[in-house]
C-alpha positions in Angstrom: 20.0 -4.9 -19.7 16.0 -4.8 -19.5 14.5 -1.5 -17.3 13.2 -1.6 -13.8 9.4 -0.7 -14.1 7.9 -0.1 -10.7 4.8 -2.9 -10.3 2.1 -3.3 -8.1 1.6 -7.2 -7.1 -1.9 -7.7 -5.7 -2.0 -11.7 -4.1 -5.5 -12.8 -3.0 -5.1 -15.3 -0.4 -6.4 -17.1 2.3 -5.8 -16.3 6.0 -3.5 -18.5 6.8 -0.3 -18.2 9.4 2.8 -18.4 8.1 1.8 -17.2 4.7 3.4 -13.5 5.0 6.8 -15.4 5.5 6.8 -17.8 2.7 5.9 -14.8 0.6 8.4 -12.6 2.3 11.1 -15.4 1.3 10.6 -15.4 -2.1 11.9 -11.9 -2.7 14.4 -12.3 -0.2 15.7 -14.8 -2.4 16.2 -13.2 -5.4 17.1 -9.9 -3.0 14.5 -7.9 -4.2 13.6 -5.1 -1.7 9.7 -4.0 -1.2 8.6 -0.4 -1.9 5.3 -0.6 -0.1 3.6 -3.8 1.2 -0.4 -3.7 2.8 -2.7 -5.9 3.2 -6.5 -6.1 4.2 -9.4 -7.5 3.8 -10.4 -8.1 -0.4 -14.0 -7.3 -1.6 -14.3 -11.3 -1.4 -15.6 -12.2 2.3 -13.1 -14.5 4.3 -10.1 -13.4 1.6 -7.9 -11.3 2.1 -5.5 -8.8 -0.3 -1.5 -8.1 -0.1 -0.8 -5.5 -2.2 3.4 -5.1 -2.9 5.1 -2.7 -4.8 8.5 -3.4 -6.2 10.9 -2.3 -8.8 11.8 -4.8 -11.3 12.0 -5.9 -14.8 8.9 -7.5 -16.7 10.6 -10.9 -16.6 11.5 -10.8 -13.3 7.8 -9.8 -11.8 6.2 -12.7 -13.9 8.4 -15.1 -12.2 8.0 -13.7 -9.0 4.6 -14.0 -9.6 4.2 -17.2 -10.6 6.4 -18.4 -7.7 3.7 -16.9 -5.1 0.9 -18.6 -7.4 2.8 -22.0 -6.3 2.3 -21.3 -2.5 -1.1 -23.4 -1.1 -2.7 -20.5 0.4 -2.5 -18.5 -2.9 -5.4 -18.3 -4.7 -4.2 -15.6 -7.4 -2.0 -13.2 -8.1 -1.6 -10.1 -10.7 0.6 -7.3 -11.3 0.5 -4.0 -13.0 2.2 -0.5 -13.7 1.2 2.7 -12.3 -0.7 3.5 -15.6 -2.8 0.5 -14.9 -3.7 1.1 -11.5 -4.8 3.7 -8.8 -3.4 4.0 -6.1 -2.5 6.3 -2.7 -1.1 6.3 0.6 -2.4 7.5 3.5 0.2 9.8 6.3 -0.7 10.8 10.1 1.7 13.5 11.4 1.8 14.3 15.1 2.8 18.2 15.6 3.1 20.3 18.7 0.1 22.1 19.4 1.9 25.3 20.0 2.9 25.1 16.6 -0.9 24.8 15.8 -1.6 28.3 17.5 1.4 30.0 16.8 2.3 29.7 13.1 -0.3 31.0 10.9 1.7 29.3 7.9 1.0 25.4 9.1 -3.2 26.0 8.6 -2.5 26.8 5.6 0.5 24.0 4.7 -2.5 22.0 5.9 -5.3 23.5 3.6 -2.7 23.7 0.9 -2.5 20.1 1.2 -5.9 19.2 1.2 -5.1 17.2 4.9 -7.1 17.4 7.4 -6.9 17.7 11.5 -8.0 14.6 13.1 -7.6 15.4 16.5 -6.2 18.6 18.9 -5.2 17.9 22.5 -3.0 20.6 24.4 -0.4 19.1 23.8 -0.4 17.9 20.1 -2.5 18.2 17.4 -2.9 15.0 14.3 -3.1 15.6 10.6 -3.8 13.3 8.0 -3.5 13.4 3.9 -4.3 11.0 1.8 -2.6 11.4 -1.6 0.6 9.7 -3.5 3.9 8.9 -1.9 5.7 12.5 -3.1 2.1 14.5 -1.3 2.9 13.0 1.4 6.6 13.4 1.6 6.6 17.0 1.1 4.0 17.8 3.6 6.5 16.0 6.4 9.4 18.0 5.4 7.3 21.0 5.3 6.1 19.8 9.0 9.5 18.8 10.2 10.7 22.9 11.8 7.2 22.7 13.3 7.9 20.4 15.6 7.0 16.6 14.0 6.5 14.3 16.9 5.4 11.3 15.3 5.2 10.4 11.7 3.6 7.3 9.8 3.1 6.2 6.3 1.0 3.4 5.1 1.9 1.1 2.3 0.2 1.3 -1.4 -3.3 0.9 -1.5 -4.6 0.1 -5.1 -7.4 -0.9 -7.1 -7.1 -1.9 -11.4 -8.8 0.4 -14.1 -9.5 -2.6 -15.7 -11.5 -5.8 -13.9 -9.2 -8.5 -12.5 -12.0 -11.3 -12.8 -10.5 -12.9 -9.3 -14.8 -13.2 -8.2 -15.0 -15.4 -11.4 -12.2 -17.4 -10.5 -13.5 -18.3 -7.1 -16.9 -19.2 -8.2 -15.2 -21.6 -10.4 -13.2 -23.2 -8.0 -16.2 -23.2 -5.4 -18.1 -24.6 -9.1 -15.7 -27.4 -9.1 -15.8 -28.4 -5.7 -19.4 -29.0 -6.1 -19.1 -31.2 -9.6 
């Protein structure tokens, strides 16, 4: 039986409706559950960037991979292991302010962290860390006796060590459209 690696599948696209679906569908398919899943706005004006993290064998990400390279509004897509990538997450935790005032021990879980307040109100007080997935996992628990309101996580954002070439690929296709 081959090992589950965890990968990071980057898909440049275009904007299009309907394309989150189609991509959603084919790891729904094959059951495949999503660690993390974001997407923005690429370096590349008027594309944009999904970035999902699974677990999975090699075998099995290449054909996933190649199966959203098949969908029209794909225009590439790549995947790589946490060595070849870096990557973190970014966490905003809602606290009660009395907790802010009160225990001494939360500035410090907060300077500890390297977080950072981002707003106090009388009633609550935000904090957020940027960091990787277990950073900000142990800050909520530590936040949790405090008196968490609210709690959020965002998916994996991630760039490659090494260059992905999708500019060059672009300016070839716009090449060939004007041949």
């Amino acid at each position: 039986m081959s090992e589950l690696t965890k990968y990071t599948i980057s898909i440049y696209t275009e904007n299009n409706v309907g394309l989150l679906n189609r991509i959603s569908a084919i790891f729904l398919k094959r059951h495949i559950d999503f660690l993390s899943f974001s997407t923005s706005q690429s370096e590349i004006p008027d594309v944009f960037r999904f970035i999902i993290v699974v677990s999975m064998t090699e075998s099995g990400v290449r054909k996933i991979v190649q199966q959203i390279e098949k969908q029209i509004d794909v225009i590439k897509a790549f995947y790589h292991t946490d060595e070849e990538t870096i990557f973190q997450e970014s966490a905003l935790y809602k606290v009660k302010s009395s907790s802010l005032f009160e225990e001494r021990q939360i500035q410090n879980m907060i300077k500890d962290s390297h977080a950072n307040i981002v707003t106090v109100s009388p009633e609550y007080f935000v904090i957020e860390k940027t960091g990787f997935r277990d950073e900000t996992e142990e800050l909520r628990v530590a936040l949790t006796p405090f008196g968490l309101l609210q709690f959020v996580r965002s998916g994996r954002i991630s760039i490659t060590k090494e260059k992905m070439g999708i500019s060059e690929i672009l300016n070839s296709f716009k090449q060939q459209n004007k041949d």
